[in-house]
Biopython code that builds the backbone (N, CA, C, O; Angstrom):
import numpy as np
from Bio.PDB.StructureBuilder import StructureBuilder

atoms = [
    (1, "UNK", "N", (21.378, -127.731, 165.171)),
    (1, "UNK", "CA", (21.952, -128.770, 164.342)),
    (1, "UNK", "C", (20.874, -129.334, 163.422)),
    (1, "UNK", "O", (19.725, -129.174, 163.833)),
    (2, "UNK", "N", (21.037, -130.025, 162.139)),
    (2, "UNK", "CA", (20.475, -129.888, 161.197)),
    (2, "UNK", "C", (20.609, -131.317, 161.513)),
    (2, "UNK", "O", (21.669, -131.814, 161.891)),
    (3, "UNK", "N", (18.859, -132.356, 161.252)),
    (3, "UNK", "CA", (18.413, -133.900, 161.664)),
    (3, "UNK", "C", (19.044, -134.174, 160.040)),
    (3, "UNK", "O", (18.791, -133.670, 158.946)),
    (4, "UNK", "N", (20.124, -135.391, 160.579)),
    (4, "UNK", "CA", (20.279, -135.884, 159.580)),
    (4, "UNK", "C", (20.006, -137.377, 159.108)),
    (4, "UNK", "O", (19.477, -138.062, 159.984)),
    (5, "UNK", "N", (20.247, -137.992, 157.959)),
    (5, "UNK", "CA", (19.424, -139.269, 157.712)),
    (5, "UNK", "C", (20.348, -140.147, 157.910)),
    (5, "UNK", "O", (20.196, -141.272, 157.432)),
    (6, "UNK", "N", (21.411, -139.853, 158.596)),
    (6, "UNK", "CA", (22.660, -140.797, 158.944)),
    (6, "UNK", "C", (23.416, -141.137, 160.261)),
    (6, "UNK", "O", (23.233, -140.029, 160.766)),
    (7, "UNK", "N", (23.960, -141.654, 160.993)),
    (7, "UNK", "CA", (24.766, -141.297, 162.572)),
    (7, "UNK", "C", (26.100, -140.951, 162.388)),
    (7, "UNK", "O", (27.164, -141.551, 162.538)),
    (8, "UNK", "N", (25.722, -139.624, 161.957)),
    (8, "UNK", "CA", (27.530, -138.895, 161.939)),
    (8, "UNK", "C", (28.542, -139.443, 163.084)),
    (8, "UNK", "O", (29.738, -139.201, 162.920)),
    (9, "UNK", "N", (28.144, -140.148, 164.206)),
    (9, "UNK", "CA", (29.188, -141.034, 164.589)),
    (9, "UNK", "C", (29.697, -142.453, 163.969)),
    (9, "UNK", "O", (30.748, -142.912, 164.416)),
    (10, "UNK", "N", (29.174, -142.981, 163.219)),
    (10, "UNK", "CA", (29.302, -144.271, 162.849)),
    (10, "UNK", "C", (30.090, -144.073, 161.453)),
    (10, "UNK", "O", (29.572, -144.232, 160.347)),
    (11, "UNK", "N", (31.586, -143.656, 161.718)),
    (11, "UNK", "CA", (32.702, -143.747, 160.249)),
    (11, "UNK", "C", (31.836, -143.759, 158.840)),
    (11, "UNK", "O", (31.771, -142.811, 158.058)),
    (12, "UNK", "N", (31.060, -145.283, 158.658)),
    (12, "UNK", "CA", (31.267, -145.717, 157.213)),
    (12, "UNK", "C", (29.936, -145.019, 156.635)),
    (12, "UNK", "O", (29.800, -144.975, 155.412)),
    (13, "UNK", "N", (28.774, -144.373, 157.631)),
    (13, "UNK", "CA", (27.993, -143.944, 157.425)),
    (13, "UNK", "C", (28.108, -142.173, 156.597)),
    (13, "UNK", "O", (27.636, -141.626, 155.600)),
    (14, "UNK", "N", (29.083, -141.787, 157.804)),
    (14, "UNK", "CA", (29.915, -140.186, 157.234)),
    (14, "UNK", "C", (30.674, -140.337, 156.147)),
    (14, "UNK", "O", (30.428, -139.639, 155.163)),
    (15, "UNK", "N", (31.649, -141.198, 156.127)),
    (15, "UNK", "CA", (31.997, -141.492, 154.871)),
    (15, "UNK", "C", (31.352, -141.528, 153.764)),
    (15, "UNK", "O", (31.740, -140.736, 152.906)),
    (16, "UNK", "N", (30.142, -142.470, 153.411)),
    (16, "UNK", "CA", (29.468, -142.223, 152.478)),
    (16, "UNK", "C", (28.426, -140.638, 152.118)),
    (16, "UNK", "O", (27.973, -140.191, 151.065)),
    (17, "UNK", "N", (28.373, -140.231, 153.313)),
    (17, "UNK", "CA", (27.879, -138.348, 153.522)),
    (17, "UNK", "C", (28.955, -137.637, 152.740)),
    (17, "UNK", "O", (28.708, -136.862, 151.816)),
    (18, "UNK", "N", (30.178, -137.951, 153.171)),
    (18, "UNK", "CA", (31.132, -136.918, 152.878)),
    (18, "UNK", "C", (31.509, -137.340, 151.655)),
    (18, "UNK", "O", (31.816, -136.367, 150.967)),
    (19, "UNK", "N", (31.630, -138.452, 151.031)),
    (19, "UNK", "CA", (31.525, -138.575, 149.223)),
    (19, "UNK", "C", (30.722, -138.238, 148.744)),
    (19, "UNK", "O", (30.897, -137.902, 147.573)),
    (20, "UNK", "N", (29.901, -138.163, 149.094)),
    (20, "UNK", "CA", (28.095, -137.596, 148.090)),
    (20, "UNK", "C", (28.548, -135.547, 147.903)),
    (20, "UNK", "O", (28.574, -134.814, 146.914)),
    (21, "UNK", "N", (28.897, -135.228, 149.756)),
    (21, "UNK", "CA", (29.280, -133.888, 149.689)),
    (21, "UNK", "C", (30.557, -133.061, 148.631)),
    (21, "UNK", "O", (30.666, -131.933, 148.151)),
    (22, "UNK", "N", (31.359, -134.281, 148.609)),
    (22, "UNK", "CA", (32.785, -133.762, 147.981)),
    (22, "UNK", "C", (32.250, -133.998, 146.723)),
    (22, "UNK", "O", (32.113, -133.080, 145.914)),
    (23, "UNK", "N", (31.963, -135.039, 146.507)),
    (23, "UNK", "CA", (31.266, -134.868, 144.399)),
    (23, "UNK", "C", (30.559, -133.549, 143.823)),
    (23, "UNK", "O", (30.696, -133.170, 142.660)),
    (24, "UNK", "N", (29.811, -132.925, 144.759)),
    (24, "UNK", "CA", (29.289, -131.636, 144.290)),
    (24, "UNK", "C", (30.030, -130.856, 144.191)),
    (24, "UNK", "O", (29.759, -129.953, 143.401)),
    (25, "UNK", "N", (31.461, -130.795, 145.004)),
    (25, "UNK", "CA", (32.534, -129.801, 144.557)),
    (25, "UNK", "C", (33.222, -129.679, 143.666)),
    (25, "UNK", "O", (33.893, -128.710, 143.309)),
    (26, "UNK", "N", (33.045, -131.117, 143.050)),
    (26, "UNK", "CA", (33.640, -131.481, 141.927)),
    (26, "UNK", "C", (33.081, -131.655, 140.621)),
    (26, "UNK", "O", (33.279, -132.733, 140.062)),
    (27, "UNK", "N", (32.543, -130.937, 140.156)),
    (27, "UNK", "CA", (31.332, -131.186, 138.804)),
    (27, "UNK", "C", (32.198, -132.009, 137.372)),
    (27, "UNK", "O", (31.849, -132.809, 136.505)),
    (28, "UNK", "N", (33.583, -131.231, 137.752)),
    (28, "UNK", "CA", (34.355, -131.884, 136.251)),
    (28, "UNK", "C", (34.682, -133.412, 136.341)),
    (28, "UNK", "O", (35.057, -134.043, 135.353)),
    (29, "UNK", "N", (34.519, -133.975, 137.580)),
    (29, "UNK", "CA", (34.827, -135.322, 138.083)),
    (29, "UNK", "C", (33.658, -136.295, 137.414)),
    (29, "UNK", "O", (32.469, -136.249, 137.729)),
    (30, "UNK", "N", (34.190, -137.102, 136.517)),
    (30, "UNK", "CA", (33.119, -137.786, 136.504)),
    (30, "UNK", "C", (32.832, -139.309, 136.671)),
    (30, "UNK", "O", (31.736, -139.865, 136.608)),
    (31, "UNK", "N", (34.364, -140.001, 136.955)),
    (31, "UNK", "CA", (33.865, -141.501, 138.161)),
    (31, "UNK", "C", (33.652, -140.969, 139.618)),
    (31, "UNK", "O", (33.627, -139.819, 140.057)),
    (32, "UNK", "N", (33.551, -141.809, 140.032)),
    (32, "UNK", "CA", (32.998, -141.819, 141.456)),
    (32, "UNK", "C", (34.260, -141.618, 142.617)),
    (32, "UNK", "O", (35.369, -142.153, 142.647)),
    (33, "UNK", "N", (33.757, -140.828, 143.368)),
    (33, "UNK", "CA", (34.870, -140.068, 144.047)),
    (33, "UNK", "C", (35.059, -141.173, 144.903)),
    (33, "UNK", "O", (34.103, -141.737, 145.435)),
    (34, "UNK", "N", (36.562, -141.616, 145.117)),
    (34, "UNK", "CA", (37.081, -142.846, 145.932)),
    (34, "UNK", "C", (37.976, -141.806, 147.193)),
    (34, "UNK", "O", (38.906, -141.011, 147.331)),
    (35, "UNK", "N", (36.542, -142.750, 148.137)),
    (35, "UNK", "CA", (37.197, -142.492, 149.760)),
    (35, "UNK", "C", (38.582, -142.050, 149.919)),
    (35, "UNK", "O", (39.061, -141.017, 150.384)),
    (36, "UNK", "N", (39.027, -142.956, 149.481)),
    (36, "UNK", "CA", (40.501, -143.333, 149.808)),
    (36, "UNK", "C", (41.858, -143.048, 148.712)),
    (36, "UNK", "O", (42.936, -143.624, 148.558)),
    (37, "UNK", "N", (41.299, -142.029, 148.151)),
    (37, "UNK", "CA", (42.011, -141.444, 147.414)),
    (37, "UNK", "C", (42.480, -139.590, 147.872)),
    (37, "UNK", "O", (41.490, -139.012, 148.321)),
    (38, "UNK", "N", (43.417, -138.924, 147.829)),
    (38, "UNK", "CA", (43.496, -137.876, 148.733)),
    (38, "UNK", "C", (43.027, -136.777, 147.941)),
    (38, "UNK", "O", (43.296, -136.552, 146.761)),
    (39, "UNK", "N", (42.192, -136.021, 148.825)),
    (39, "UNK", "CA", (41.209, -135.256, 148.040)),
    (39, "UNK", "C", (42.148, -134.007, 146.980)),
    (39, "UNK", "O", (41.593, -133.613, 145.955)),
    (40, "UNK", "N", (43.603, -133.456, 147.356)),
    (40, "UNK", "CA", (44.130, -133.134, 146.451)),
    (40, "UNK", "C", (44.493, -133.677, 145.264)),
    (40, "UNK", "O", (44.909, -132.893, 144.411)),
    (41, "UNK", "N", (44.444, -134.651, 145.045)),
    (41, "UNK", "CA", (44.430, -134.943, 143.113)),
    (41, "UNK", "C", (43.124, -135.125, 142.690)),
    (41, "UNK", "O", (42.795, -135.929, 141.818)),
    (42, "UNK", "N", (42.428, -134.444, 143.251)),
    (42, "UNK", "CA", (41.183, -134.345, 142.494)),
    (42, "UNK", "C", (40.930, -132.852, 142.327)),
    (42, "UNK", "O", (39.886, -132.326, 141.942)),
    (43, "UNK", "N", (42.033, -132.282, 142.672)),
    (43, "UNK", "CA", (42.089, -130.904, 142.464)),
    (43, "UNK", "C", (41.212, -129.902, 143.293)),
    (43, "UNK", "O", (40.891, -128.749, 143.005)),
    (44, "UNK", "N", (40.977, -130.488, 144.157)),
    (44, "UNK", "CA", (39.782, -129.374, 145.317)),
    (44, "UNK", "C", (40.978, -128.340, 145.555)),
    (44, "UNK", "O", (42.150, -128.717, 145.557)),
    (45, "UNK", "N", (40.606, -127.032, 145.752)),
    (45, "UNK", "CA", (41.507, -126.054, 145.878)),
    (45, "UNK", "C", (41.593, -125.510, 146.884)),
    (45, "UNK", "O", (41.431, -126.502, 147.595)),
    (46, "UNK", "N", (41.761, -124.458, 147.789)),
    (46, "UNK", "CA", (42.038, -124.357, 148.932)),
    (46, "UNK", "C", (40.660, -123.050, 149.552)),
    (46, "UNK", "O", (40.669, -122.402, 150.599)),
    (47, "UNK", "N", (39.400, -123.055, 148.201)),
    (47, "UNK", "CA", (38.600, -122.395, 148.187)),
    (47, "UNK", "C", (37.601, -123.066, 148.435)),
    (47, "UNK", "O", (36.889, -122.878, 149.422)),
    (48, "UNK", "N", (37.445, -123.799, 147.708)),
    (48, "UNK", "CA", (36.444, -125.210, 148.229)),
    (48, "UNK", "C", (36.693, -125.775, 148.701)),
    (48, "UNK", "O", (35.834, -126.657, 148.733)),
    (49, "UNK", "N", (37.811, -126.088, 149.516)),
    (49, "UNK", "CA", (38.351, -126.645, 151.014)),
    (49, "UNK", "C", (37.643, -125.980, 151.774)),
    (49, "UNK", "O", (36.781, -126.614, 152.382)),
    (50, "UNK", "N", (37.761, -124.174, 152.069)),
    (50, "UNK", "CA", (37.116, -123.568, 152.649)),
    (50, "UNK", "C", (35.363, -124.033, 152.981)),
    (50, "UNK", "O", (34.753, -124.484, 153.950)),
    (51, "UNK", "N", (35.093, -123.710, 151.861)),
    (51, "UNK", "CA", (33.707, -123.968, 151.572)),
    (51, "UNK", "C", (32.729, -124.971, 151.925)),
    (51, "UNK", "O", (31.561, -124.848, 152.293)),
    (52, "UNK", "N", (33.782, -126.450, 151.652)),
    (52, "UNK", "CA", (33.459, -127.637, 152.139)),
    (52, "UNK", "C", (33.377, -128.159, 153.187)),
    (52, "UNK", "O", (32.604, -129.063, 153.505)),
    (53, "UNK", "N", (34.686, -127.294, 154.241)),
    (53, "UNK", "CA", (34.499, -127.687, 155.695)),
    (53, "UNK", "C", (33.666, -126.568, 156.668)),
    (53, "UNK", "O", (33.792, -126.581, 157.892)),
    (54, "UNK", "N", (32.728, -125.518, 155.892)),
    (54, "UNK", "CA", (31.926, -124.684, 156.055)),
    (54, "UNK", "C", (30.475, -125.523, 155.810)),
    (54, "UNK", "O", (29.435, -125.397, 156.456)),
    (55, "UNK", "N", (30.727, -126.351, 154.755)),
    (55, "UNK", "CA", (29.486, -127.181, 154.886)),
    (55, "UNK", "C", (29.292, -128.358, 155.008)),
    (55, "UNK", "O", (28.369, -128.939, 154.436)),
    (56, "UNK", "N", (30.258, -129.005, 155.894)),
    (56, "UNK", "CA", (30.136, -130.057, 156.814)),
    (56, "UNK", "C", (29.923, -129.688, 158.343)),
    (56, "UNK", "O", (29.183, -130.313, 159.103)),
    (57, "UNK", "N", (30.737, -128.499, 158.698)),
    (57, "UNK", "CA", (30.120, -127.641, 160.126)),
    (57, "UNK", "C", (28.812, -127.243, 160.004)),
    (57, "UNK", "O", (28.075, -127.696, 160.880)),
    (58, "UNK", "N", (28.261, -126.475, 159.115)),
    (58, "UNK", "CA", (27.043, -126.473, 159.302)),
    (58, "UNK", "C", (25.905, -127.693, 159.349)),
    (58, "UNK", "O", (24.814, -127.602, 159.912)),
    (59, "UNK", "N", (26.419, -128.877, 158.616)),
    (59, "UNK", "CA", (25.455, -130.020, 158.825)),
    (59, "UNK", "C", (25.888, -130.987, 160.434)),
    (59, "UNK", "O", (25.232, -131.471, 161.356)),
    (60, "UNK", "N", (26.663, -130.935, 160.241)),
    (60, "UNK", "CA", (26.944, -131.565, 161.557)),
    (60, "UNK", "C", (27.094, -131.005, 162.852)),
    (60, "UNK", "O", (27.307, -131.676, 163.862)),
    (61, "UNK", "N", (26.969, -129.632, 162.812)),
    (61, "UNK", "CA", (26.712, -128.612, 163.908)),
    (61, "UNK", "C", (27.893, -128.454, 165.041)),
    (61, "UNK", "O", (27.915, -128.076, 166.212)),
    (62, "UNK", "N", (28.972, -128.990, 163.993)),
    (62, "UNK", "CA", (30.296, -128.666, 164.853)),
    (62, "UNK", "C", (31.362, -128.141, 164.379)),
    (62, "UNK", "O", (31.634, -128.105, 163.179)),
    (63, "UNK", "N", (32.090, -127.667, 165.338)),
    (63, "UNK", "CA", (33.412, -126.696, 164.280)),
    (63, "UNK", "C", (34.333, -127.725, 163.271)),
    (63, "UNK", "O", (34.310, -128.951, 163.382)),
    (64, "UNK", "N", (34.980, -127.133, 162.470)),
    (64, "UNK", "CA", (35.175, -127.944, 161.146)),
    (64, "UNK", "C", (36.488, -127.339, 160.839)),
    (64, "UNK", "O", (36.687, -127.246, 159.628)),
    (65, "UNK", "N", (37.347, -126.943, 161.522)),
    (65, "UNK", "CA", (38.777, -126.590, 160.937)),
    (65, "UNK", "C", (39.139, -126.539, 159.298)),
    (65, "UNK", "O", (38.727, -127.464, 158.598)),
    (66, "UNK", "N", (39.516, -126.009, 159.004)),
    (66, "UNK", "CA", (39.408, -126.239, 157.214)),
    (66, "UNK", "C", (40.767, -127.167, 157.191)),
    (66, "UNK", "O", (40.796, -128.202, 156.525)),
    (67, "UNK", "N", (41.665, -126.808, 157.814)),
    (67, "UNK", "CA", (43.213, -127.693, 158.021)),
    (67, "UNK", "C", (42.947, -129.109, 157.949)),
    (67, "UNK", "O", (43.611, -129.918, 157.301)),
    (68, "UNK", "N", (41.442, -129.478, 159.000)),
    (68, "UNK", "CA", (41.764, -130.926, 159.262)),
    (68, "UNK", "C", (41.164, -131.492, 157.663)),
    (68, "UNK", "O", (40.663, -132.606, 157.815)),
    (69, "UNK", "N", (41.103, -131.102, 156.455)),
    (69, "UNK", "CA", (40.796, -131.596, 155.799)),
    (69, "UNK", "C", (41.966, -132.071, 154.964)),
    (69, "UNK", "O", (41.864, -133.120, 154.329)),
    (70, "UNK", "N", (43.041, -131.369, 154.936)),
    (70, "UNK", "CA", (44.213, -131.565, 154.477)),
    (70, "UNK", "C", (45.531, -132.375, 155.650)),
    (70, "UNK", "O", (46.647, -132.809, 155.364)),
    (71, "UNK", "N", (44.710, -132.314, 157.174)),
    (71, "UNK", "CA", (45.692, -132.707, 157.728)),
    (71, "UNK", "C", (44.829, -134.697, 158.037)),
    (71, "UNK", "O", (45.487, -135.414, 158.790)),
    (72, "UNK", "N", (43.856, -135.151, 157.594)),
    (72, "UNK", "CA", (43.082, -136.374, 157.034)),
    (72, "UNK", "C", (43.009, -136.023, 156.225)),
    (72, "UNK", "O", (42.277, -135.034, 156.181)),
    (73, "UNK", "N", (43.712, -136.505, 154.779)),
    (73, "UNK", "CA", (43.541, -136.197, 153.372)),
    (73, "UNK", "C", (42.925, -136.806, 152.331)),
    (73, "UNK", "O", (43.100, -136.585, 151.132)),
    (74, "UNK", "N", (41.974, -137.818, 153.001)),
    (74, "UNK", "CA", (41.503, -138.587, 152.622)),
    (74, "UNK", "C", (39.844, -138.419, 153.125)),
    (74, "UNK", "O", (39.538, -138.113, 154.278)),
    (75, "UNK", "N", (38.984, -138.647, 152.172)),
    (75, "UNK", "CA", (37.646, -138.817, 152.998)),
    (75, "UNK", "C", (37.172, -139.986, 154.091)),
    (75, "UNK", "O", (36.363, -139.757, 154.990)),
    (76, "UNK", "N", (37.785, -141.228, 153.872)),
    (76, "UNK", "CA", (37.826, -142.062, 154.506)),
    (76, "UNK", "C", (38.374, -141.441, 156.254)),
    (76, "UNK", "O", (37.701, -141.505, 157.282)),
    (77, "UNK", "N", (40.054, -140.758, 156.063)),
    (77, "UNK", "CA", (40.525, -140.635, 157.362)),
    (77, "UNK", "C", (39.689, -139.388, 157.911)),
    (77, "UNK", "O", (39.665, -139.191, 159.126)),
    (78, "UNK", "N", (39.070, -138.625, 157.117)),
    (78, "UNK", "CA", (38.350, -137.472, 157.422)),
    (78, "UNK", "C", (36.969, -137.495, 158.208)),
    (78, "UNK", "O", (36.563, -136.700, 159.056)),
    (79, "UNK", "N", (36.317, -138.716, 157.647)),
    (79, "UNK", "CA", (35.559, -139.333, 158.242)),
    (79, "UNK", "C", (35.699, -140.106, 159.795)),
    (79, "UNK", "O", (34.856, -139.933, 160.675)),
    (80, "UNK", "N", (36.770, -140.880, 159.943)),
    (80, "UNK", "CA", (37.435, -141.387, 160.964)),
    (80, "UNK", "C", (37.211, -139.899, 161.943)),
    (80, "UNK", "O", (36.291, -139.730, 162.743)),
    (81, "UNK", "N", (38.153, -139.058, 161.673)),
    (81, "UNK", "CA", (38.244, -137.832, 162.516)),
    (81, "UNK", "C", (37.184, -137.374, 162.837)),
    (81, "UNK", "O", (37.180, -137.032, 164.019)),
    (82, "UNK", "N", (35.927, -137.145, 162.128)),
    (82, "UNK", "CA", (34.845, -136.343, 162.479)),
    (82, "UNK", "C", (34.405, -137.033, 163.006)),
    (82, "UNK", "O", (34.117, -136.572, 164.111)),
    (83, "UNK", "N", (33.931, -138.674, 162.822)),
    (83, "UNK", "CA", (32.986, -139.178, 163.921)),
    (83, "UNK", "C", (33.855, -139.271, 165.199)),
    (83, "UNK", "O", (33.310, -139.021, 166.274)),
    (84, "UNK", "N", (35.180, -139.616, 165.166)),
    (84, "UNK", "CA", (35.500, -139.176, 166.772)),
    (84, "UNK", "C", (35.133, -137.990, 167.272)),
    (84, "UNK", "O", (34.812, -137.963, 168.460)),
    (85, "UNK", "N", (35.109, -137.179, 166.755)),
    (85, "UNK", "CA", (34.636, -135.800, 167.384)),
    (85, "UNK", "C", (33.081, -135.825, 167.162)),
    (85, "UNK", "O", (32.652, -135.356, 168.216)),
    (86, "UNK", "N", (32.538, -135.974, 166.758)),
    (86, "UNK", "CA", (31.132, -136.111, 167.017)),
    (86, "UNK", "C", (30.544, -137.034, 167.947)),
    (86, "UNK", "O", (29.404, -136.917, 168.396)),
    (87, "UNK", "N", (31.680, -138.332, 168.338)),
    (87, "UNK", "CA", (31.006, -139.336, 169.334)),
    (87, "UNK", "C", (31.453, -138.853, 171.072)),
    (87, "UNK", "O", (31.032, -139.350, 172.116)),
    (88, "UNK", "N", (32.433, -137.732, 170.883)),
    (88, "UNK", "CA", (32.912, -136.914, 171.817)),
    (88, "UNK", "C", (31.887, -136.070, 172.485)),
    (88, "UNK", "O", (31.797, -135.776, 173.676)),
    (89, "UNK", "N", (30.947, -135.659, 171.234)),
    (89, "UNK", "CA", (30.142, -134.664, 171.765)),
    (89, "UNK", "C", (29.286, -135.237, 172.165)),
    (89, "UNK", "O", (28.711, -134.512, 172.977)),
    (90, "UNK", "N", (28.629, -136.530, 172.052)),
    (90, "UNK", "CA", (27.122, -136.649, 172.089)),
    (90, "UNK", "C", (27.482, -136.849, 173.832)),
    (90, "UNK", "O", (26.565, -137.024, 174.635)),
]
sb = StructureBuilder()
sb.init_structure("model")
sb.init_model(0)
sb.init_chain("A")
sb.init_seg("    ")
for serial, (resi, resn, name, xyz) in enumerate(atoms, 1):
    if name == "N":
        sb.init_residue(resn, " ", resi, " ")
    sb.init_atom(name, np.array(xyz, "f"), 0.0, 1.0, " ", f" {name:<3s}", serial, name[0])
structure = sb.get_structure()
């Protein structure tokens, strides 16, 4: 698992991880990607869905369903979900 500068259990902390992560998927985006907005109207496609929950498993060193990104459609609830599962593991 890859030391990170944040406590992937603590929601508001991943949250702000996982907006910094989803903006790079998004280059044509150019306000600021809102938590709480569902990551399909920002047009992420079902390739960089892939991709994205390929590189949140690899930073957080846990499996990453690509589904649960669409089934929390939100970075906010996405966040919610992962730190439960990350506070599961520790």
């Amino acid at each position: 698992m890859t030391t990170l500068a944040f406590d992937p259990t603590v929601p508001s902390q991943l949250q702000e991880w996982l907006t910094d992560r989803v903006a790079e998927y998004l280059p044509e985006v150019t306000e600021p990607v809102d938590p709480h907005r569902e990551l399909g109207e920002y047009g992420l496609d079902s390739i960089a869905v892939v991709a994205f929950a390929a590189d949140v498993e690899e930073r957080l060193g846990t499996v990453v369903d690509p589904t649960a990104i669409w089934d929390y459609p939100t970075i906010a609830k996405l966040a919610g979900f992962l730190a439960a599962q990350q506070s599961q593991a520790v």
